[in-house]
Structures are given as structure tokens and as C-alpha cells.
N, C-alpha and C positions, 0 to 999 in steps of 0.2 A: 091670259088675262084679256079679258072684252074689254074697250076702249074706243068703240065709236069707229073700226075700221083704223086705226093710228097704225101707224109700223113704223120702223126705225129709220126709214131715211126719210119720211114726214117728220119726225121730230129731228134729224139732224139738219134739216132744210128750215125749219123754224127756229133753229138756236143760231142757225147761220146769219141769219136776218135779222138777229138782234143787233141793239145798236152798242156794238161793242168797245168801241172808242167813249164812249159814254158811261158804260158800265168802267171800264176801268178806271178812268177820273174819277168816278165815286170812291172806289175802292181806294185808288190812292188817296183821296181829300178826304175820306168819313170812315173808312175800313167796312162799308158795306158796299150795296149796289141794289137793287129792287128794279125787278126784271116783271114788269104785269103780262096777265096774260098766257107763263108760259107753258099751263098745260089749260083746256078745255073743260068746262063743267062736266062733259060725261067721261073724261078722260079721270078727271078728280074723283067723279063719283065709283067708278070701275075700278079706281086703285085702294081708296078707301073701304071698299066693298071686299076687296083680296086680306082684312083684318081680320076673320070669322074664317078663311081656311088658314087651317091648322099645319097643313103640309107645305106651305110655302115658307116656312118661317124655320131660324133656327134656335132660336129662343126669346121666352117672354121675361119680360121685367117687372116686377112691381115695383115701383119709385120709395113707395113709402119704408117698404123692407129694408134697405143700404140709405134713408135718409137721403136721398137726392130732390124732392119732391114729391107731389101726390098723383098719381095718375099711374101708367102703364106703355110700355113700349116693347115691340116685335123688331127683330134682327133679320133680314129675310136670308133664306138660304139658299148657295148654289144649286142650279143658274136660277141666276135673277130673272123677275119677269121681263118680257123683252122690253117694255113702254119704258123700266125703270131700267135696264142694261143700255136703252140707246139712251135716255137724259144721263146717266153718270158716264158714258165712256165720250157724250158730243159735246159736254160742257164740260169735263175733264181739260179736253184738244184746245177750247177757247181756253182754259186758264192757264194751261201749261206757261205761254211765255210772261205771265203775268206772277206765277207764281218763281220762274227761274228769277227775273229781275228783283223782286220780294229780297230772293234767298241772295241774292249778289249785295243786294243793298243793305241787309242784315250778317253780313259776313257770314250765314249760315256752313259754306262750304258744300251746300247739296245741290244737283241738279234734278231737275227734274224732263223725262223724255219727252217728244211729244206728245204720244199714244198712251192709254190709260192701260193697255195689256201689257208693256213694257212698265211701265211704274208699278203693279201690281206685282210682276215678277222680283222686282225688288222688296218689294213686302215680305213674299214668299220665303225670299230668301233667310232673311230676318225673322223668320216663323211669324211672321202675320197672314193666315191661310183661311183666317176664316170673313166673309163679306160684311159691312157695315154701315150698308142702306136699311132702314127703317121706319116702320111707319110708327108713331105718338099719339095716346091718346087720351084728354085728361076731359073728363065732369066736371062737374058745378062744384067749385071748392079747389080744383088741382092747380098745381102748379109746379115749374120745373126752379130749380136752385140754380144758382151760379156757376157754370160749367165750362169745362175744354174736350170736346170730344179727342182725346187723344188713347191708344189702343198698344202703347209700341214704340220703340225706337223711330221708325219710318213714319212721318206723318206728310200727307199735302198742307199747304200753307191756307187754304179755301175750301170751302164747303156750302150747303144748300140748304135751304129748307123751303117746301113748296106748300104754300095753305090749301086744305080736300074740304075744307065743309065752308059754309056761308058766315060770315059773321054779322050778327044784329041777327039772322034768321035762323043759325043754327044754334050760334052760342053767342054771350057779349064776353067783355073783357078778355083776358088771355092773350095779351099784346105779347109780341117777341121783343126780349130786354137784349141791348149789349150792354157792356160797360169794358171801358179801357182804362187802364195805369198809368199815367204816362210817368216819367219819371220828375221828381221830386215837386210830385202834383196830385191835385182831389182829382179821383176817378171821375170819369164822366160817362154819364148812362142814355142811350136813347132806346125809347119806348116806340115801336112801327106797330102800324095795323097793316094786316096783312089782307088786301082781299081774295076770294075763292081762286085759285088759280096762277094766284103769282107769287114769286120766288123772293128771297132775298139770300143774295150770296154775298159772306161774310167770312173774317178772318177766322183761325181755326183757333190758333196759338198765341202769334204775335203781327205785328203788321209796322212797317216802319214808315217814318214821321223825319220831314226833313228838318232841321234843326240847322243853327248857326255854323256847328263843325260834323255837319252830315247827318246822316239817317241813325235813329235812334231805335232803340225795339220797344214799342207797348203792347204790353200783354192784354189781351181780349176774352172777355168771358163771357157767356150768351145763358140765357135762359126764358122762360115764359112765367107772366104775371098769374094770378089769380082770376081763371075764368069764374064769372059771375053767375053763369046758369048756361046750361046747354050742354054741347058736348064737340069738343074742339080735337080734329083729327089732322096731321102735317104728316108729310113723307120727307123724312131727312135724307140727304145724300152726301155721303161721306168718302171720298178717293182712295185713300188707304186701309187696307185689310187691318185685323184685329187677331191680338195672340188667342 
């Protein structure tokens, strides 16, 4: 993939740099984090551009077909392109211990390793072999449904989504929706604009909430509004492999 000269210890030297202490007080006080910046306009453009080959991918989705939304999404296939193997395996590294305290704090009983090749071989194990970074891509009209990207017994607690096209110049509308459960309460939903380039990392599953007798578990479901006109492209990044 062409990306402007990028290579992987460029980008693991720019995720290193983020302000990470920062990022994860979000995460614990909103169950997101919004990280600007973290890939480059020809970085964005280069990735978004790898939609139209056909050999890089391991399957295509039409949303409309299984009722999920309207629009369309690619699976890529192993080996991933390197720009997209060094963002999922260097921000992986920064979430691990964020996601082990997560899983302590929600009694889950799961660890999770440092290294994203080691977690992956747990997937393996559990027959999730096949990869589940992708790129999303909805018109004038699309939209994605209320969702858990879950694949499998083995999930990570966090995941990505990176915005590839301009918004106001490429598409409007098309906000990325969360919404959480919390228990014996109205769900609460927030609506982010995302601009070209930057990320928002968010819960996968569930995310815990500290409460009067400890940490509680709200469940988290993410999706995308109704783009208005244009054409709205994301690279998701997802830690755990897929049956």
C-alpha cells in the first residue's frame, strides 16, 4: 500500500506520542476516547483507495442483505497491509493494560497479553483465524444499525474506527452513534463527528461504571447515522480474529 513513505515504526512512534493518560480517562469516564490526527490525509487517502482492489480483502458485505444497514463493507485478508498491521498491533500494546483492568473490574476472569500476536493466538485457538480489520462504505442514504462487533467466544474489550474521507466536503451527516444500557436506566446515546483522520476508540461489548457497591457492566452498541449526501469511508480496527 502507498501512504506517503509511512512504515511501521512511523506509526508506532506516533501512537506512542499520544496522550495516553488522557485517552484513558475518557475511556473510563464516557467509554470512548477520540484521538485527532491519527492517520495523515494521504495516509487516509492511500487506504481508502486499497477499496477497489479486490485481492486484498476477504470478503464483501452488503448491509442491506442480513438487515444490518445500508451501505457495504470489506474484511481485509491475511497479511494485512503493513500501515493497517502496524495501527492494529501498536495500539493493541497501548490498550492491553487498559483492557486487563476493564476485565478485572468487570469480573470477566480474562487476561489479556501484552503483544497483539500473542492475543491473536488465543483467538486461533478458539478457531477465530480469520482477520477483522475493515474498511466501511456508505452513500447518500446509508446507514449502519445498532451493533457489537463480536466474532467468537474471544473478544478484546476495545476497538477503532478511523474517519478516510472529509466531512462537509466529502459527505454530511453520517455521525458515529454510541449508545449504553446502563442498568435499571434510559440508554444514553452520543452522536461524534469525526474529522478526516482521526480515530475514536471505543468499548466493543461492555465497559464498567463505578457505582456505590463497585463497578457495574453497561453494555455498548455503536453504529452510524444517515449520511445526507456524499460518500462516507472508515477503516475499522478490530483485535480479535473472527470464526
Amino acid at each position: 500500500m502507498e501512504s506517503g513513505g509511512t512504515n511501521e515504526a512511523a506509526i508506532e512512534r506516533r501512537i506512542a506520542r499520544l496522550d495516553w493518560p488522557a485517552i484513558e480517562a475518557a475511556l473510563d469516564d464516557r467509554g470512548f476516547a477520540l484521538v485527532p490526527a491519527l492517520l495523515r490525509p494521504g495516509e487516509c487517502a492511500a487506504v481508502a483507495a486499497t477499496y477497489e482492489r479486490r485481492e486484498l480483502f476477504r470478503s464483501r458485505v452488503e448491509m442491506a442483505r442480513f438487515r444490518f444497514g445500508l451501505g457495504e463493507y470489506k474484511y481485509f485478508a491475511a497479511p494485512l497491509p503493513p500501515l493497517i498491521a502496524a495501527l492494529r498491533a501498536s495500539l493493541y500494546a497501548r490498550l492491553a493494560p487498559i483492557a486487563a483492568r476493564w476485565s478485572r473490574a468487570l469480573r470477566m476472569g480474562v487476561e489479556f497479553p501484552p503483544a497483539l500476536a500473542e492475543f491473536l493466538r488465543a483467538c486461533h485457538a478458539a478457531g477465530q483465524t480469520r482477520p477483522t480489520p475493515l474498511l466501511l462504505r456508505y452513500a447518500a442514504g446509508g446507514y449502519n444499525c445498532m451493533h457489537q462487533d463480536l466474532y467468537g467466544e474471544v473478544f478484546f474489550p476495545l476497538q477503532a474506527t478511523v474517519m478516510l474521507t472529509r466531512p462537509e466536503t466529502a459527505f454530511a451527516g453520517g455521525e458515529f452513534l454510541l449508545a449504553e444500557q446502563r442498568p435499571r436506566a434510559q440508554s444514553r446515546v452520543e452522536a461524534i463527528t469525526l474529522a478526516r483522520g482521526m480515530a475514536v476508540i471505543f468499548a466493543t461489548r461492555w465497559r464498567p461504571v463505578q457505582g456505590v457497591r463497585g463497578s457495574s457492566r453497561v453494555a455498548v452498541r455503536h453504529g452510524v447515522s444517515t449520511v445526507a449526501r456524499g460518500r462516507r469511508t472508515t477503516l475499522g480496527i478490530i483485535f480479535h480474529d473472527a470464526r
